[in-house]
KOLVO-647645 format. One record per residue (C-alpha): residue number from 1; x, y, z. Coordinates in steps of 0.5 Angstrom, whole numbers, m for minus. Example, Ala and Ser with C-alpha at 12.3 -4.5 7.8 and 13.67 -1.06 7.14 Angstrom:
1 / 25 / m9 / 16
2 / 27 / m2 / 14
//
This chain:
1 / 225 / 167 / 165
2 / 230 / 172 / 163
3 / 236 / 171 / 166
4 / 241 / 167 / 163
5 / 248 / 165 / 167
6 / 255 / 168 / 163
7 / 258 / 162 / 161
8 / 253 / 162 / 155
9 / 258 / 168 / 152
10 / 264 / 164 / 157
11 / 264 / 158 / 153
12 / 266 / 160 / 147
13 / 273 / 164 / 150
14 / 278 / 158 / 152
15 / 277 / 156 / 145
16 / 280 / 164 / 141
17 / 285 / 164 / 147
18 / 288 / 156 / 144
19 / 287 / 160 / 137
20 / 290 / 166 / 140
21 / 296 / 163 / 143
22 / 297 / 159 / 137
23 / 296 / 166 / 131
24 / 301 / 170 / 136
25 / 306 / 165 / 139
26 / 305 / 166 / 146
27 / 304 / 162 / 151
28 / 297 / 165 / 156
29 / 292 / 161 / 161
30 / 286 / 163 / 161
31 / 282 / 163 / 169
32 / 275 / 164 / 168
33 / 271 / 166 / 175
34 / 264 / 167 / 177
35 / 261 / 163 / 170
36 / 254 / 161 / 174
37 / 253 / 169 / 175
38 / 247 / 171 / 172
39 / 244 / 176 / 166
40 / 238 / 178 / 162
41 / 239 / 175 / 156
42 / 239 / 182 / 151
43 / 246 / 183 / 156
44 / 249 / 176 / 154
45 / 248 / 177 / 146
46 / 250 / 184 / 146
47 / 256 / 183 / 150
48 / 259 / 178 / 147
49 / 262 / 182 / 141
50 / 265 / 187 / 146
51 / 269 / 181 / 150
52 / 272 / 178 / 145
53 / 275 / 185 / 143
54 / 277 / 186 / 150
55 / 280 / 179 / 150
56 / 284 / 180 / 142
57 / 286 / 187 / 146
58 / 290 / 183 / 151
59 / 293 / 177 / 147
60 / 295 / 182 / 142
61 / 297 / 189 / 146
62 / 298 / 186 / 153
63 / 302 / 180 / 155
64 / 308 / 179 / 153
65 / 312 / 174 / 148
66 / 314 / 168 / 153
67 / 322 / 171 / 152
68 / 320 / 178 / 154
69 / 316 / 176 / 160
70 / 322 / 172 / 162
71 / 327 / 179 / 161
72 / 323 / 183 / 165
73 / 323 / 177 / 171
74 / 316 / 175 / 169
75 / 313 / 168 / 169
76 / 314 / 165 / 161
77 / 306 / 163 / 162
78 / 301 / 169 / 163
79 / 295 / 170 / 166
80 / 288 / 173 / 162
81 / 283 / 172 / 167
82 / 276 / 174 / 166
83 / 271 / 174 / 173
84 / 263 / 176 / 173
85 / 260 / 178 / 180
86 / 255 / 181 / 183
87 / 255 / 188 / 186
88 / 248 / 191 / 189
89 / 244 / 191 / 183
90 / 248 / 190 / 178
91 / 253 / 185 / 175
92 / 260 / 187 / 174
93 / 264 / 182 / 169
94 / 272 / 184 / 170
95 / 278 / 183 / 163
96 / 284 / 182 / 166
97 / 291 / 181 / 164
98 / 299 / 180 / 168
99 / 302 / 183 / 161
100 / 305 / 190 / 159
101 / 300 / 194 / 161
102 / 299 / 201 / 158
103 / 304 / 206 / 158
104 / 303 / 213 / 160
105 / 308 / 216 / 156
106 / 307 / 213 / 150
107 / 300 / 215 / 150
108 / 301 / 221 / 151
109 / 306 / 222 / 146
110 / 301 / 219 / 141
111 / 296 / 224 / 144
112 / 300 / 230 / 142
113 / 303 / 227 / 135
114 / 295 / 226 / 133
115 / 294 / 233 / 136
116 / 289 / 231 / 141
117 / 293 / 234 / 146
118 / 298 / 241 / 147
119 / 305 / 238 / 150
120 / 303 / 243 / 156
121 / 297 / 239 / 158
122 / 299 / 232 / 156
123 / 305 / 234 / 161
124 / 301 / 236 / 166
125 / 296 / 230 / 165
126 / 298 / 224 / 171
127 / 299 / 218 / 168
128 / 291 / 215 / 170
129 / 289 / 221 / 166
130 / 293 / 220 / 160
131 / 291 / 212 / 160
132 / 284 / 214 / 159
133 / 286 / 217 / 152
134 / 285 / 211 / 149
135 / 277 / 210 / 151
136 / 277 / 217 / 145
137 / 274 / 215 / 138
138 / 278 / 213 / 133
139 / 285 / 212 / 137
140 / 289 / 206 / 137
141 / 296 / 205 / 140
142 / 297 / 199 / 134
143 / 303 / 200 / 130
144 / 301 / 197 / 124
145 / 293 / 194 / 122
146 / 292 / 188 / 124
147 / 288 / 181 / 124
148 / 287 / 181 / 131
149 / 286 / 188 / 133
150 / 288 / 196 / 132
151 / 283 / 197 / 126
152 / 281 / 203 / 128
153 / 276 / 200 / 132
154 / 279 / 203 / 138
155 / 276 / 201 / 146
156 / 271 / 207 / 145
157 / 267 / 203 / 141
158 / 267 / 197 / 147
159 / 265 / 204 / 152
160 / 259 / 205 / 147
161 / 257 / 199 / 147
162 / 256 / 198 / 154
163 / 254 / 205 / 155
164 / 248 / 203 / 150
165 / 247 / 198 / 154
166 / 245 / 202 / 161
167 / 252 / 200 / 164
168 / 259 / 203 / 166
169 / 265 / 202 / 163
170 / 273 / 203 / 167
171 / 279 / 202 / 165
172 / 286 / 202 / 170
173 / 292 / 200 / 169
174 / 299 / 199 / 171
175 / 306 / 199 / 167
176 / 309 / 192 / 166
177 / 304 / 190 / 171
178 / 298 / 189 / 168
179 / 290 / 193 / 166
180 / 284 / 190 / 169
181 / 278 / 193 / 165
182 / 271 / 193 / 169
183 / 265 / 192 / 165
184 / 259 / 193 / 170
185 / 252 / 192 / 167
186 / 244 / 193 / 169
187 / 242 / 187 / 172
188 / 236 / 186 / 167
189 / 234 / 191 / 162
190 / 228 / 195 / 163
191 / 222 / 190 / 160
192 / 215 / 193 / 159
193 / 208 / 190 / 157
194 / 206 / 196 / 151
195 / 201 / 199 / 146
196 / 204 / 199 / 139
197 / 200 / 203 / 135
198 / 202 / 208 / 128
199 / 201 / 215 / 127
200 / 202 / 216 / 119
201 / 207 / 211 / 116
202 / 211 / 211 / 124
203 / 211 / 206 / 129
204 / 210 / 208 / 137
205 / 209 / 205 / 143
206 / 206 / 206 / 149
207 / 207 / 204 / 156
208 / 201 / 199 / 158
209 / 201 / 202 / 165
210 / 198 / 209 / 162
211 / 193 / 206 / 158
212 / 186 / 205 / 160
213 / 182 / 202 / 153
214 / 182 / 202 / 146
215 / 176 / 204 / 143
216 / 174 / 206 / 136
217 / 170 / 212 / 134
218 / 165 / 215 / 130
219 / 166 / 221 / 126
220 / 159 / 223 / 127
221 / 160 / 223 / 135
222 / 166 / 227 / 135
223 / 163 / 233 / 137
224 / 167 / 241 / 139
225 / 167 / 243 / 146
226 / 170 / 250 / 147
227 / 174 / 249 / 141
228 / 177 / 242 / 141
229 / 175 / 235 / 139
230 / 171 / 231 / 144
231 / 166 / 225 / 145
232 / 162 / 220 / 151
233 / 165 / 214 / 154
234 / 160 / 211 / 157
235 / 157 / 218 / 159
236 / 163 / 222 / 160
237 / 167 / 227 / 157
238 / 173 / 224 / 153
239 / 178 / 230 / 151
240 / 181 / 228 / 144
241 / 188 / 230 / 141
242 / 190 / 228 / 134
243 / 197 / 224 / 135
244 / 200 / 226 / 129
245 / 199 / 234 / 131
246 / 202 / 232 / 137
247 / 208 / 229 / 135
248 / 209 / 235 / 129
249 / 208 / 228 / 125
250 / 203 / 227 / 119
251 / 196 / 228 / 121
252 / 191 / 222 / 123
253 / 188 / 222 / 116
254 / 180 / 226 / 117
255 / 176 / 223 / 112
256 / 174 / 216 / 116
257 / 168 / 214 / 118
258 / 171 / 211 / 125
259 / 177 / 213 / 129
260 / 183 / 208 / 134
261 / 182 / 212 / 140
262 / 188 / 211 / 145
263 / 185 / 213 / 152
264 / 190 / 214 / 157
265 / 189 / 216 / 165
266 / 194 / 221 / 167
267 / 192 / 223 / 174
268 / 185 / 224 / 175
269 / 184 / 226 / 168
270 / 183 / 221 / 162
271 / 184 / 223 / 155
272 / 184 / 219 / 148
273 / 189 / 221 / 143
274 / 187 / 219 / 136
275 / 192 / 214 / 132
276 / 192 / 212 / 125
277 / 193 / 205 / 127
278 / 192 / 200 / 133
279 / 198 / 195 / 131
280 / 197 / 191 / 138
281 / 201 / 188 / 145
282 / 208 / 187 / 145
283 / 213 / 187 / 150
284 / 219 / 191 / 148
285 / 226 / 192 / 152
286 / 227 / 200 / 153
287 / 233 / 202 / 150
288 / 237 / 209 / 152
289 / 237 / 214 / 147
290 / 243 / 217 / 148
291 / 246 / 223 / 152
292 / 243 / 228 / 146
293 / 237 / 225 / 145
294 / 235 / 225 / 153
295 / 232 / 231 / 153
296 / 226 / 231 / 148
297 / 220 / 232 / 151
298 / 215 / 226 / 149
299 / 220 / 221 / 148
300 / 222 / 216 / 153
301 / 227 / 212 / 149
302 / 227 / 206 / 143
303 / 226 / 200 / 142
304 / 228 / 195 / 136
305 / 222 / 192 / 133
306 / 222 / 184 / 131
307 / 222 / 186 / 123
308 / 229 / 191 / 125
309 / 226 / 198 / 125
310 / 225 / 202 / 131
311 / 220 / 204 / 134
312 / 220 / 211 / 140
313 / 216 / 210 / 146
314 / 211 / 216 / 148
315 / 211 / 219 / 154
316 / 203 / 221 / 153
317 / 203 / 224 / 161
318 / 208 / 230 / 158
319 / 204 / 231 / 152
320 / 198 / 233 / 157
321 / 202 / 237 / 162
322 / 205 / 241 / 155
323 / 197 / 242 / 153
324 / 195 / 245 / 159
//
């Protein structure tokens, strides 16, 4: 139900390149290619933005004006094609253009004037390597701001947006040849059923697929077995951990009558972790953390919550292996 073709984001390009062609007096055909391709639809909305920068890129940077496509023994028309197809368990959506490609030697000349690089290893750099300069934050080949692109907001911020995404992104590209940019993207991104619950004045979700029940329970049947908090669920033993001191968050609050219980199996064994609040069900798309934040013990990513906050997803069967 999710999956949705490409051509909700492809419908809109002939339209900016007619609008282009006319802002920058150029004369460009668009060929559109692999339309009926599909996409989850969080990929479609999220990718469109990045597109039309790419597209902006190309009118503006790559293909030529019409007499300077004609010095260089080129075709007055240019050609901007953009094609999406399928490749394993992916999509990869394809950006490009027949115009003045990137030049090695001018990037490498900006790279050192900006102190990027040292003239010896911008020297030593080949030409595909000197043209991956332009993915760096911030760096732009523009000589002046303009409306259409070269406003700091640089290729790297399209190379973020799809990384955050779960995909790849590349760059190749040939002097007065042209550049094709390759986007490749998840199929579909991870979708899961999920418990949202809160922990003082945050929200966290945990995956369905780790939680048995919910229960509430009564202070007065909180009972302390070898020094640490337990109850009976149905006749067994039900070790209880209080969220919050867990997280390294604010405590649940201790002087309810009742307690939310979120009774989860990891293994064998099933252990209840005491939260403030049961908030309910919700399907939730997993968003990576990023590199940096990959590694946090406890945490497998965010999610964007319906009111536009995020909210962390748990990784609870950490949280047992780290306590025993």
């Amino acid at each position: 139900m999710r999956m949705v073709p490409v051509s909700f984001t492809f419908d809109r390009f002939p339209r900016l390149i007619r609008d282009l062609c006319k802002t920058l007096n150029k004369n460009v055909e668009l060929v559109l290619e692999g339309e009926d391709t599909e996409l989850d639809r969080t990929v479609i909305d999220e990718i469109g933005d990045p597109m039309v920068h790419l597209i902006r890129n190309s009118m503006d940077h790559g293909i030529e004006h019409p007499d300077e496509r004609k010095a260089l023994g080129k075709p007055e028309k240019g050609i901007l094609k953009i094609s999406a197809y399928q490749e394993g368990s992916g999509v990869v959506i394809e950006v490009s253009d027949d115009g003045a490609g990137i030049d090695p030697d001018k990037v490498r000349k900006k790279a050192v004037e900006r102190g990027i690089l040292s003239e010896d290893r911008a020297a030593s750099m080949s030409d595909e390597e000197i043209q991956q300069i332009v993915l760096l934050p911030g760096f732009s080949m523009a000589k002046q701001v303009t409306d259409l692109s070269g406003r700091g907001v640089g290729m790297d911020a399209v190379k973020s947006k799809v990384e955050s995404l779960g995909g790849q992104f590349d760059l190749a590209s040939k002097k007065n040849e042209g550049t094709h940019v390759y986007i490749r993207l998840p199929l579909t991104l991870a979708i899961v059923l999920s418990l949202l619950i809160k922990v003082g004045d945050e929200t966290y979700a945990i995956s369905l697929e780790n939680v048995e029940e919910t229960i509430m329970v009564r202070r007065e049947h909180i009972k302390t077995v070898h020094g640490e908090p337990t109850t009976l669920l149905r006749g067994e033993v039900l070790s209880l951990n209080d969220l919050g001191y867990v997280l390294g968050a604010d405590a649940v609050a201790h002087d309810k009558d009742e307690y939310p219980v979120v009774v989860v199996r990891i293994g064998k064994n099933k252990i209840g972790f005491i939260v403030s609040e049961l908030i309910g069900q919700q399907e939730i798309v997993i968003k990576s953390l990023g590199r940096f934040l990959s590694k946090i013990d406890g945490i497998t990513g965010g999610t964007i919550l319906g009111d536009g906050n995020v909210a962390l997803i748990l990784d609870v069967a950490s949280f047992y292996s780290t306590k025993g």
